[in-house]
Backbone bond lengths (Angstrom), bond angles and torsions (degrees), N, CA, C in turn:
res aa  C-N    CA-C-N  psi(-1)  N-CA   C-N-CA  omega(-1)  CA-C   N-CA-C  phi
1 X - - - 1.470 - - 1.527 109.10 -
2 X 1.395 112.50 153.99 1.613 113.25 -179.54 1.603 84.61 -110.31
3 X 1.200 99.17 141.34 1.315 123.34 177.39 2.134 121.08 -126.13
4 X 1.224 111.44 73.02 1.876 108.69 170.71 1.555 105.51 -62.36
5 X 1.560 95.82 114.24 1.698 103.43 161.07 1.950 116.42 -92.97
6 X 0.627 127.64 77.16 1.593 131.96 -163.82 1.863 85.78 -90.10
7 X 1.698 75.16 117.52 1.921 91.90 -175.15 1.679 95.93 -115.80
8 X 1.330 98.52 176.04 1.448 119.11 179.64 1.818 101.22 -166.12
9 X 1.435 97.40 94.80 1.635 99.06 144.59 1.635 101.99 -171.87
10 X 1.020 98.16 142.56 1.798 122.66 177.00 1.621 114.68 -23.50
11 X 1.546 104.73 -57.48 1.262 127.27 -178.59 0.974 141.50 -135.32
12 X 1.175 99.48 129.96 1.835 116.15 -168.64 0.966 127.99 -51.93
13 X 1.659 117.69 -65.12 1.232 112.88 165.74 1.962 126.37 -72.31
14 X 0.997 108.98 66.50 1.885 149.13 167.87 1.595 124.67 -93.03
15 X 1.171 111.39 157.27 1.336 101.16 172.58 1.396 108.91 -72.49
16 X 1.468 120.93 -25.80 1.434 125.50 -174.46 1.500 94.86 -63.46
17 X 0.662 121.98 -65.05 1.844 132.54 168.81 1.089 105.59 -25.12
18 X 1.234 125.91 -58.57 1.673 122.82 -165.40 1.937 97.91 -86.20
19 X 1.249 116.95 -31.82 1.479 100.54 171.48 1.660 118.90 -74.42
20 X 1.193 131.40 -49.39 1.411 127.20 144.00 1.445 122.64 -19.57
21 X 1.134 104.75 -66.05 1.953 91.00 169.41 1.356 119.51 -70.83
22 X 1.110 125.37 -27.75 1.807 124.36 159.58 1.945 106.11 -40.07
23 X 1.246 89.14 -56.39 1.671 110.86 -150.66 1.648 90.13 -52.81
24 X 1.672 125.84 -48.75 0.904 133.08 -174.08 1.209 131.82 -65.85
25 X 1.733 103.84 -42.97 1.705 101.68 164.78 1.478 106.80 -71.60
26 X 1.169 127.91 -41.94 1.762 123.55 173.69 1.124 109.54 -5.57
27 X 1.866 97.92 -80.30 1.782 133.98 -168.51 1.551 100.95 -67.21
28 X 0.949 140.74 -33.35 1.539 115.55 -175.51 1.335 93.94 -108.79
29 X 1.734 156.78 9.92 1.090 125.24 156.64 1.946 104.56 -96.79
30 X 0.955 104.01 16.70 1.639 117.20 172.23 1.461 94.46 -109.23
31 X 0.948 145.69 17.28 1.596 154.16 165.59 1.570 103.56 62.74
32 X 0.626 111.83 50.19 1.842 116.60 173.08 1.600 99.33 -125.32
33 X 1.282 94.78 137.68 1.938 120.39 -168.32 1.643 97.80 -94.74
34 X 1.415 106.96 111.90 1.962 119.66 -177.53 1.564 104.16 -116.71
35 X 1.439 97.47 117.31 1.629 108.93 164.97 1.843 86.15 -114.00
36 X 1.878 97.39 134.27 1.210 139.24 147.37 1.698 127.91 -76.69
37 X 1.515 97.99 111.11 1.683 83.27 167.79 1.552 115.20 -124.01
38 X 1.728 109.37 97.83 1.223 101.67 -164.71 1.629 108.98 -87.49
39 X 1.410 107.46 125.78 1.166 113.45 -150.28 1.918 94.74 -77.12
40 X 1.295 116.51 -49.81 1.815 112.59 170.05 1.852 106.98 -28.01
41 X 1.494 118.35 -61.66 0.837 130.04 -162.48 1.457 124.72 -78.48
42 X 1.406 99.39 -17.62 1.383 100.97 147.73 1.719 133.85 -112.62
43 X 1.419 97.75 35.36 1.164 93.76 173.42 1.585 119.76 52.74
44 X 1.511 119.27 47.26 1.042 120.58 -176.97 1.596 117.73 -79.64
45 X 1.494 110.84 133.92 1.601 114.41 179.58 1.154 101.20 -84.15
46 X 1.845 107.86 123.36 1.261 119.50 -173.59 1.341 121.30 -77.15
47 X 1.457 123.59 -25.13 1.251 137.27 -129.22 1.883 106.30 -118.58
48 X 1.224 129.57 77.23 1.741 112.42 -176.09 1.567 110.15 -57.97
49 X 0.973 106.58 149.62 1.366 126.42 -177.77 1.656 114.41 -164.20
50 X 1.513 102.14 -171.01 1.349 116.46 170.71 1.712 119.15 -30.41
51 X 1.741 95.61 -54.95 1.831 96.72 -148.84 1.785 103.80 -90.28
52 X 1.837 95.26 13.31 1.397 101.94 154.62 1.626 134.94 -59.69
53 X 1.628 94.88 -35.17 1.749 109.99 -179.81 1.430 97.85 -111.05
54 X 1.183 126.21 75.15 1.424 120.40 168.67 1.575 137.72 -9.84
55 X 1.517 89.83 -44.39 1.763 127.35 -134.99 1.526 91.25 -120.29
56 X 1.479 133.68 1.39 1.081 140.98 178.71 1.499 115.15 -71.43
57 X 1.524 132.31 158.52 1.383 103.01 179.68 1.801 104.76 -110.25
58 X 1.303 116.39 127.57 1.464 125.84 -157.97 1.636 107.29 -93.98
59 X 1.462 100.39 30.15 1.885 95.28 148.02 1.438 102.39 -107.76
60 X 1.178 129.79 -9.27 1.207 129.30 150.73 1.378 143.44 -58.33
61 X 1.527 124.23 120.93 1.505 125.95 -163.71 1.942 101.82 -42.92
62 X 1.133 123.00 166.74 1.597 101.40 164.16 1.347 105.64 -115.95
63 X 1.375 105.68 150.27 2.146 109.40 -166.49 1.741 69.88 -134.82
64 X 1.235 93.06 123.64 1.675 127.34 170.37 1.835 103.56 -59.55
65 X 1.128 109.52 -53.06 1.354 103.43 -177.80 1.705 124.32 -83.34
66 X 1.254 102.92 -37.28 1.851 100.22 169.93 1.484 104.05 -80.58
67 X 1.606 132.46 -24.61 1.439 96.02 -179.73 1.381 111.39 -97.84
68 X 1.404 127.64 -3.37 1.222 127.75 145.06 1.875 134.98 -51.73
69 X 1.864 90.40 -16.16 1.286 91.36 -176.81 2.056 107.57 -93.57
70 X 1.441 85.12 -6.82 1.420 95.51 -156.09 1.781 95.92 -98.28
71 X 1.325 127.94 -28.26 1.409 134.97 169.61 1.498 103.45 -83.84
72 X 1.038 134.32 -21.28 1.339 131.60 144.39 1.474 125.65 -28.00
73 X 1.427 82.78 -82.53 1.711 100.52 -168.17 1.689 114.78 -72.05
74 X 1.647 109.90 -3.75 1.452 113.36 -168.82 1.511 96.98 -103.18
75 X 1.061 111.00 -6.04 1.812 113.03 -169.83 1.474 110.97 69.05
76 X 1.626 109.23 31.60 1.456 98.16 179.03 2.025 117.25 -124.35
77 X 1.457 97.76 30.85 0.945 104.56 -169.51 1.598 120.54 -89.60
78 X 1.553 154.18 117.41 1.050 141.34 -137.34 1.155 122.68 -57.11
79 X 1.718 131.36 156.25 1.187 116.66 -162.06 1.163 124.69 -79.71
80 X 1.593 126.95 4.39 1.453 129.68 -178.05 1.288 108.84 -73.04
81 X 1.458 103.08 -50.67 1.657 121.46 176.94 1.520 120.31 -55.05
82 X 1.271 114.48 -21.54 1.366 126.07 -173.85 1.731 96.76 -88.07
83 X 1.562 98.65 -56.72 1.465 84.37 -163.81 1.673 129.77 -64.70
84 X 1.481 99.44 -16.78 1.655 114.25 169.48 1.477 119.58 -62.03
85 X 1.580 106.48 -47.58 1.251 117.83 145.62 1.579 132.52 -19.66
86 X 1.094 98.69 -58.65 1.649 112.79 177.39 1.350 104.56 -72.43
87 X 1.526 116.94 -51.61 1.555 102.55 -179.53 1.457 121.50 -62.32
88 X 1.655 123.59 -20.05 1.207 113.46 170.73 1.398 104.31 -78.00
89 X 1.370 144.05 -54.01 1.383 108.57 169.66 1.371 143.20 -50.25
90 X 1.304 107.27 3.55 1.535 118.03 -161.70 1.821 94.25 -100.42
91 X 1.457 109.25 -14.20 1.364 106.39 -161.90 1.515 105.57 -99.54
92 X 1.415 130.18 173.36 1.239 147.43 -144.16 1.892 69.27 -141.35
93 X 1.180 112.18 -90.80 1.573 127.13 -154.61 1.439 107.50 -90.89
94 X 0.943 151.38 165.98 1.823 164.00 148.87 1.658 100.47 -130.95
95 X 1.323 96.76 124.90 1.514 120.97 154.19 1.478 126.77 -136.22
96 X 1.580 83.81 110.35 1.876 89.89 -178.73 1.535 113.28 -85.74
97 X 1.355 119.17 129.02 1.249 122.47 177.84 1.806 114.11 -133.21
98 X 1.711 94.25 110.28 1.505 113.01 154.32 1.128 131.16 -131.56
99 X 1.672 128.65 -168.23 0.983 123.96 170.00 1.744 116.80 -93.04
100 X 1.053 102.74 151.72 1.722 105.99 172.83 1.065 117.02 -47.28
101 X 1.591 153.49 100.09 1.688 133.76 -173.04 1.660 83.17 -138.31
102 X 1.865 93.29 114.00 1.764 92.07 154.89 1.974 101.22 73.14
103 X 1.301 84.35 18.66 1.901 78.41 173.36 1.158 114.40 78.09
104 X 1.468 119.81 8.20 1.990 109.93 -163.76 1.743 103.48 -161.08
105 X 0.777 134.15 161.27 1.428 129.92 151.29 1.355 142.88 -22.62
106 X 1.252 148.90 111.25 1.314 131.35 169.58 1.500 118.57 -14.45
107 X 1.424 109.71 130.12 1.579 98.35 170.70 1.922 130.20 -50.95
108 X 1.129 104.53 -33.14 1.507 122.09 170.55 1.386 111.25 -45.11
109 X 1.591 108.97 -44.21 1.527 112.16 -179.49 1.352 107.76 -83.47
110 X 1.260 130.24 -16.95 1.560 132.98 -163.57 2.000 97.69 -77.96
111 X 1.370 94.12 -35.78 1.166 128.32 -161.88 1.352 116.59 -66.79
112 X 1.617 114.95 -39.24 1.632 111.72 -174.22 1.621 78.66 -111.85
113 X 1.416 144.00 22.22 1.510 130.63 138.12 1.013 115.59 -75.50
114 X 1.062 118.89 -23.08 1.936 130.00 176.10 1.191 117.86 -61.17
115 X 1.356 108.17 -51.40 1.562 133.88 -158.09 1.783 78.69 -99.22
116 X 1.088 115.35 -98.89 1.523 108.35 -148.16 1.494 105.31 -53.46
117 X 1.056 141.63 -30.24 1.522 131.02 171.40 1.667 123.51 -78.64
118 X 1.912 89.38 70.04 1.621 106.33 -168.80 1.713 99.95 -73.33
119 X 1.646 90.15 147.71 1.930 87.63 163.79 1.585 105.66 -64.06
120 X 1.850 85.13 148.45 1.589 90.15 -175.80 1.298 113.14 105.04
121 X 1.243 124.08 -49.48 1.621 138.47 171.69 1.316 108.59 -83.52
122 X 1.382 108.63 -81.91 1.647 96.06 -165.86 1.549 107.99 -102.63
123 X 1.444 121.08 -0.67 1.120 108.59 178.24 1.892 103.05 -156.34
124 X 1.463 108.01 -174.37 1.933 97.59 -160.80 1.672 115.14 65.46
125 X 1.377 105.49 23.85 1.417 93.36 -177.75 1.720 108.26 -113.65
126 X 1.814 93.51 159.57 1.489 84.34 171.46 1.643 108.96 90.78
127 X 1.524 98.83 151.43 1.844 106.68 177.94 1.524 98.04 -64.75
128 X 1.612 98.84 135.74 1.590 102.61 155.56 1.834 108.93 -124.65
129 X 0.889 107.14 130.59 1.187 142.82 -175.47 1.645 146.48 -150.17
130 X 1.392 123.91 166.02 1.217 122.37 -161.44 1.852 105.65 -55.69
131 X 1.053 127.76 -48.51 1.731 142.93 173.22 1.379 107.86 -79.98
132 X 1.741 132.75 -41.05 1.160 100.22 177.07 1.778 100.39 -120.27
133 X 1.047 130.43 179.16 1.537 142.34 -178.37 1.674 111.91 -129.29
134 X 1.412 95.71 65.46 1.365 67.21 -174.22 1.876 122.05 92.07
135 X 1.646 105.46 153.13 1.264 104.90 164.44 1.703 107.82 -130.91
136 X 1.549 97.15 99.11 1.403 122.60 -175.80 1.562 106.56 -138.07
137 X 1.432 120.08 161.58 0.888 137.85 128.64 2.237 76.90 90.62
138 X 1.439 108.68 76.26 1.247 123.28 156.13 1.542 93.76 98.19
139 X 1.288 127.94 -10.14 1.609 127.47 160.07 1.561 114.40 -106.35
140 X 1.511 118.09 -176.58 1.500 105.17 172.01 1.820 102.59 127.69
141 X 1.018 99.94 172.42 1.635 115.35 164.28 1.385 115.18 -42.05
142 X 1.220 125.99 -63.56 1.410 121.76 157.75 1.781 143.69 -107.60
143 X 1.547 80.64 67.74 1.549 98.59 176.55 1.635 88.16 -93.29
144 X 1.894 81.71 160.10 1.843 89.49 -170.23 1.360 116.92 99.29
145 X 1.295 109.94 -59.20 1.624 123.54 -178.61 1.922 112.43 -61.39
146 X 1.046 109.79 152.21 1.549 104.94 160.15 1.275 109.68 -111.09
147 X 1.934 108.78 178.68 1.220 103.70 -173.75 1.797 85.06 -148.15
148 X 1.385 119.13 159.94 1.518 124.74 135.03 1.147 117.65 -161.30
149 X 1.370 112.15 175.36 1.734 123.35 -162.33 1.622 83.19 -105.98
150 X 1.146 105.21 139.22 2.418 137.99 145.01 1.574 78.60 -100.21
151 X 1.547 115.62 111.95 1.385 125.18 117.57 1.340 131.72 -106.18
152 X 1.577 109.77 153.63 1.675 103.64 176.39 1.512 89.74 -134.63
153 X 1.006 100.34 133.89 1.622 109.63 169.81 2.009 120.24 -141.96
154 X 1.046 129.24 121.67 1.502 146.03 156.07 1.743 101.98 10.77
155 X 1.388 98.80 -61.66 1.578 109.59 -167.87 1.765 117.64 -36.08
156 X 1.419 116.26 165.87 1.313 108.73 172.43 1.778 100.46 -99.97
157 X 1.174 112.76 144.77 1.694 121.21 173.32 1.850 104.32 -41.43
158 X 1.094 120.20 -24.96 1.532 114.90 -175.87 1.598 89.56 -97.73
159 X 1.123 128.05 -17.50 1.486 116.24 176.68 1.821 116.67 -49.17
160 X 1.307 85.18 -30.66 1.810 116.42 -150.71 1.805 90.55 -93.03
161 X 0.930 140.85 -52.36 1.401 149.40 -126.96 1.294 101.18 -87.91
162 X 1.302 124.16 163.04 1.253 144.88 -173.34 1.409 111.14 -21.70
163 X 0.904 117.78 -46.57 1.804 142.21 -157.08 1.437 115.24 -104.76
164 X 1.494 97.50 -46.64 1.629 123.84 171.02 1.451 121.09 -30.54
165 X 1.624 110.02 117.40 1.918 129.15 178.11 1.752 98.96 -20.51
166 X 1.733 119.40 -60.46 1.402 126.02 -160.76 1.597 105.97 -74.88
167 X 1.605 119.98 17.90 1.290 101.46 -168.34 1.897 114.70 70.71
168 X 1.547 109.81 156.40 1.611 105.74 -178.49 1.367 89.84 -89.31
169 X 1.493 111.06 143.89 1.575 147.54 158.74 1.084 107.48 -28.82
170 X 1.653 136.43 -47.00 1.141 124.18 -179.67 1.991 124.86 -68.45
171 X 1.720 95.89 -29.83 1.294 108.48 161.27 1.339 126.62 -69.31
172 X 1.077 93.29 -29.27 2.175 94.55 -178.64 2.029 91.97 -71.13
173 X 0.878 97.05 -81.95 1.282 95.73 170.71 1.533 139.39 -35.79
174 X 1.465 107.43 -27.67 1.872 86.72 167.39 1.222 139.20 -60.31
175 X 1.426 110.82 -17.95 1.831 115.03 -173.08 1.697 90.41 -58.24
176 X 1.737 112.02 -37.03 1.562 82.95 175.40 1.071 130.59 -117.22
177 X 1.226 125.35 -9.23 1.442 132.15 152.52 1.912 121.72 -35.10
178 X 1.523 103.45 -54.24 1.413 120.58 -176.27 1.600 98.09 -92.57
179 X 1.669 126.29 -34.49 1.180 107.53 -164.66 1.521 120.69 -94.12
180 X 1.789 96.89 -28.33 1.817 94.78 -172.46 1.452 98.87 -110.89
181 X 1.427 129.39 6.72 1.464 119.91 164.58 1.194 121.84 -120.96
182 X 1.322 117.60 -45.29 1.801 117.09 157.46 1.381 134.20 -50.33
183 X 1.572 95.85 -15.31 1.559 89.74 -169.78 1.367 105.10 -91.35
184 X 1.876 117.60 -38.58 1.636 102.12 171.18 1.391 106.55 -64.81
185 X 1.456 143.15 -6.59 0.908 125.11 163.71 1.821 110.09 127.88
186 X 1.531 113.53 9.97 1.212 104.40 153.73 1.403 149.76 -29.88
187 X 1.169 142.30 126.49 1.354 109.92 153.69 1.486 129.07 -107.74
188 X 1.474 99.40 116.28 1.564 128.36 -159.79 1.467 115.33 -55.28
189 X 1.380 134.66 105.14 1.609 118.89 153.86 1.002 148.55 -75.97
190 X 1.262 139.17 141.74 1.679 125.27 -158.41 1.736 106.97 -43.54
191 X 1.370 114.13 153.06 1.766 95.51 -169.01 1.523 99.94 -112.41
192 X 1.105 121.95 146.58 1.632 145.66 178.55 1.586 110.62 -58.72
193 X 0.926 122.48 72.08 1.529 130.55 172.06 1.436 117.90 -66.13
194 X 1.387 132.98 120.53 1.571 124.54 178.24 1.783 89.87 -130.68
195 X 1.842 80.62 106.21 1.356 77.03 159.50 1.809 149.07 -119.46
196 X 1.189 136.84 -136.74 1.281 116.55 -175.93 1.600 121.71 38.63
197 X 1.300 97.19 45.76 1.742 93.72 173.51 1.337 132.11 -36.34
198 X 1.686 105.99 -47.55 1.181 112.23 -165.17 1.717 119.38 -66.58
199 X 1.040 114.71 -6.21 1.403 147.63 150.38 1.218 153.15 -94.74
200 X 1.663 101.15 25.97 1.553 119.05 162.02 1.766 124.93 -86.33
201 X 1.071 101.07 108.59 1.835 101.74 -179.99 1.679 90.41 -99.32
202 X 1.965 86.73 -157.16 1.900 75.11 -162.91 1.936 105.51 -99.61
203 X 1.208 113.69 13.96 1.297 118.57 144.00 1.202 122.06 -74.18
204 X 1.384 125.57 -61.01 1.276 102.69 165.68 1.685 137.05 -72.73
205 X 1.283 121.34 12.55 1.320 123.90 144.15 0.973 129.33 -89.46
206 X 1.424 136.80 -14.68 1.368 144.09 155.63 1.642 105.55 -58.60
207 X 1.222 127.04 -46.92 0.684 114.39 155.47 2.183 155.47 -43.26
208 X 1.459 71.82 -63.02 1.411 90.91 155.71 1.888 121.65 -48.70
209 X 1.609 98.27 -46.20 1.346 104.67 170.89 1.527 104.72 -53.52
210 X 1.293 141.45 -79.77 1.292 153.59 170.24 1.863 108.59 -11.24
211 X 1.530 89.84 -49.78 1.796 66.00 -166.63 1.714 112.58 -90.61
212 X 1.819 105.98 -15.49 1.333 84.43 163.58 1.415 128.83 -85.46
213 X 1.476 112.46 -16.13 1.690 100.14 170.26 1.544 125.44 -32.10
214 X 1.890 90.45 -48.55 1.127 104.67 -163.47 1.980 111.39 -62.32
215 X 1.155 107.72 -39.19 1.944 123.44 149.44 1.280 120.43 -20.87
216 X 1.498 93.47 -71.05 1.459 103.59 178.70 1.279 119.67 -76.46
217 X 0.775 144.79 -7.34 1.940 157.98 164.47 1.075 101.63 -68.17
218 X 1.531 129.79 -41.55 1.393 126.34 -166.17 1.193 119.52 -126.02
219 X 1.637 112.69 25.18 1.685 146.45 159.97 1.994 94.15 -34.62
220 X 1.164 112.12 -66.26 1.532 99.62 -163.66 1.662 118.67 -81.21
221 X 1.501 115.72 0.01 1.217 128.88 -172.19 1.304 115.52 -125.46
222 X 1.399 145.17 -8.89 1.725 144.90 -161.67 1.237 83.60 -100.00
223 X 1.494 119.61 151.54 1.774 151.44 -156.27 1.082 84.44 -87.43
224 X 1.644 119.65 108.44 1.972 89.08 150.05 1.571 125.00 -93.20
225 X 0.930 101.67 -170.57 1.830 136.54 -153.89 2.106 82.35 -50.88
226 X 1.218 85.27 119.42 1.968 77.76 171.06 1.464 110.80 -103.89
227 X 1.469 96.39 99.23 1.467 111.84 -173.70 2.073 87.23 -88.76
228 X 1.381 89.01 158.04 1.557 115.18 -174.52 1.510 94.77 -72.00
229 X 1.547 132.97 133.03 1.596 106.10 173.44 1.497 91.33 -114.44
230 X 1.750 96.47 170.00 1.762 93.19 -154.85 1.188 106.70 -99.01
231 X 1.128 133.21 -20.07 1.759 115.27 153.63 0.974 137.34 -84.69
232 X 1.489 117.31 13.60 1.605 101.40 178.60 1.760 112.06 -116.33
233 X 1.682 100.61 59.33 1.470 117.76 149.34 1.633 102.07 90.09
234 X 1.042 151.41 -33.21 1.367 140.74 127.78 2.104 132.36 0.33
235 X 1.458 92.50 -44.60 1.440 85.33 173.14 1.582 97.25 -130.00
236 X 1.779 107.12 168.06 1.350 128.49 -178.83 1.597 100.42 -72.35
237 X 1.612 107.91 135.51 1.640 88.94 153.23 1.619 100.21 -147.54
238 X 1.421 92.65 164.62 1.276 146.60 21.96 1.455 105.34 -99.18
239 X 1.355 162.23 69.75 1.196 176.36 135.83 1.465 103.06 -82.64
240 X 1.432 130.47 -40.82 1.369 122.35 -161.94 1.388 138.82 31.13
241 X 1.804 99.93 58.33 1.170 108.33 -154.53 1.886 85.08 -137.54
242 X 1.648 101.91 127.51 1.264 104.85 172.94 1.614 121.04 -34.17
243 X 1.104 137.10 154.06 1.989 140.51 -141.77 2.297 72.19 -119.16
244 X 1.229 76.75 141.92 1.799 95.37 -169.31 1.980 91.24 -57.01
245 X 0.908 126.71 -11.87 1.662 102.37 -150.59 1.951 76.54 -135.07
246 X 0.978 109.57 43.24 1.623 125.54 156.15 1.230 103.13 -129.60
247 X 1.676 115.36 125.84 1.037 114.93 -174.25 1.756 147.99 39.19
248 X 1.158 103.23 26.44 1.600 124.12 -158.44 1.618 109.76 -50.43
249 X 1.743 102.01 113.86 0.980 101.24 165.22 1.637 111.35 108.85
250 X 1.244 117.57 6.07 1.310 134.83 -162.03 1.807 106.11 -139.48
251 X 1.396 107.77 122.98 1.091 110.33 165.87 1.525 127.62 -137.81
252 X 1.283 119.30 -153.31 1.102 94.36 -161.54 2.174 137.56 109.06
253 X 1.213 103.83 132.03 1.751 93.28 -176.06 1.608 106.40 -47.38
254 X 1.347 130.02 -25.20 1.274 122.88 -163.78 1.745 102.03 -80.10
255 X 0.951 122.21 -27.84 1.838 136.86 -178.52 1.509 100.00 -28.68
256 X 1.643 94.71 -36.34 1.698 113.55 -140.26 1.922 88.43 -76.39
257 X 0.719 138.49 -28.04 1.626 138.67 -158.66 1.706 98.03 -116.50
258 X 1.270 104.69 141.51 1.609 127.91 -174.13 1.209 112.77 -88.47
């Protein structure tokens, strides 16, 4: 299996650091081939803009999504963006791994989703029409592929939980679970949360080691997340609004999974 680990944290020597290099000997002494793109370490430009489409013509306002769709499709889009590109086709699996900051991802990571998820690639694809919308939301550019989140975040596991001050974990997390991997069409696995960082000794990283091995061992086989997909007769379209006699009466991010 090809496996992209696309990380985000400042510093290496971290626990994120020390789970990333776990993650890696895991996956390649289980014979699966892992390219890393640590985005700190490469100095990744967070920000899409203009000097994304080179080749664009600049008396023109710039719209992030048509001239992204248009440096796309012309082969003139910069080479960072291209080459990430390639590694998601090159991959079998994607695992994004950061820390929790502010409820969401590092901006860095928000950042080469911006940039590398050009129209045309991971999204704008596909017939849109009155029956279908598009091929999103479990179809797309990367259907086939899997995906999951390594988070570590401060919080306590009851912080997170049903009941829990931060909202449950699975809700903080869908905008990207359901939004930046399901929708080109991943299929998502439950994601590896380690939490209470600030309180890992080397029992509890031995630990930690233990339960994601056990993750990563079962990368090509664990159920993922059964998100609802949106054309296959479940929701109204073009409304894209769950069909009354799905789930009736229930709303909510959880609606979204079967």
């Amino acid at each position: 299996m090809n496996v992209l680990i696309v990380y985000a944290h400042p510093q290496p020597q971290s626990l994120n650091g020390a789970i990333r290099d776990f993650a890696v000997q895991r996956l390649q002494a289980a014979g699966h081939h892992v390219q890393v793109s640590d985005l700190y370490a490469m100095q990744w430009k967070t920000t899409i803009d203009e000097h994304d489409a080179p080749e664009r013509d600049p008396r023109e306002p710039f719209h992030a999504s048509l001239d992204s769709k248009r440096a796309f499709e012309n082969g003139t889009q910069r080479a960072d963006i291209a080459r990430e590109q390639e590694k998601l086709r090159w991959a079998d699996t994607v695992i994004l791994q950061f820390p929790l900051w502010w409820f969401s991802m590092p901006a860095i990571m928000k950042g080469w989703v911006d940039r590398v998820y050009a129209y045309g690639f991971a999204y704008g694809v596909g017939e849109h029409s009155d029956t279908h919308w598009g091929d999103r939301y479990g179809e797309g550019s990367m259907a086939g592929k899997r995906a999951m989140l390594i988070v570590t975040t401060g919080g306590w596991e009851s912080h997170y939980s049903p009941r829990g001050i931060n909202g449950p974990i699975d809700d903080v997390l869908f905008p990207i679970q359901h939004g930046m991997l399901f929708y080109p069409g991943f299929d998502v696995l439950p994601p590896c949360v380690v939490f209470r960082t600030g309180k890992v000794d080397a029992e509890r990283f031995a630990q930690i080691q233990r339960e994601l091995g056990e993750r990563l061992d079962a990368l090509g086989t664990t159920p993922p997340i059964p998100y609802r997909r949106q054309n296959h007769g479940e929701y109204d379209i073009p409304a894209l609004t769950l069909k009354d006699d799905i789930a009736p009466g229930q709303t909510g991010y959880a609606v979204h999974i079967g």
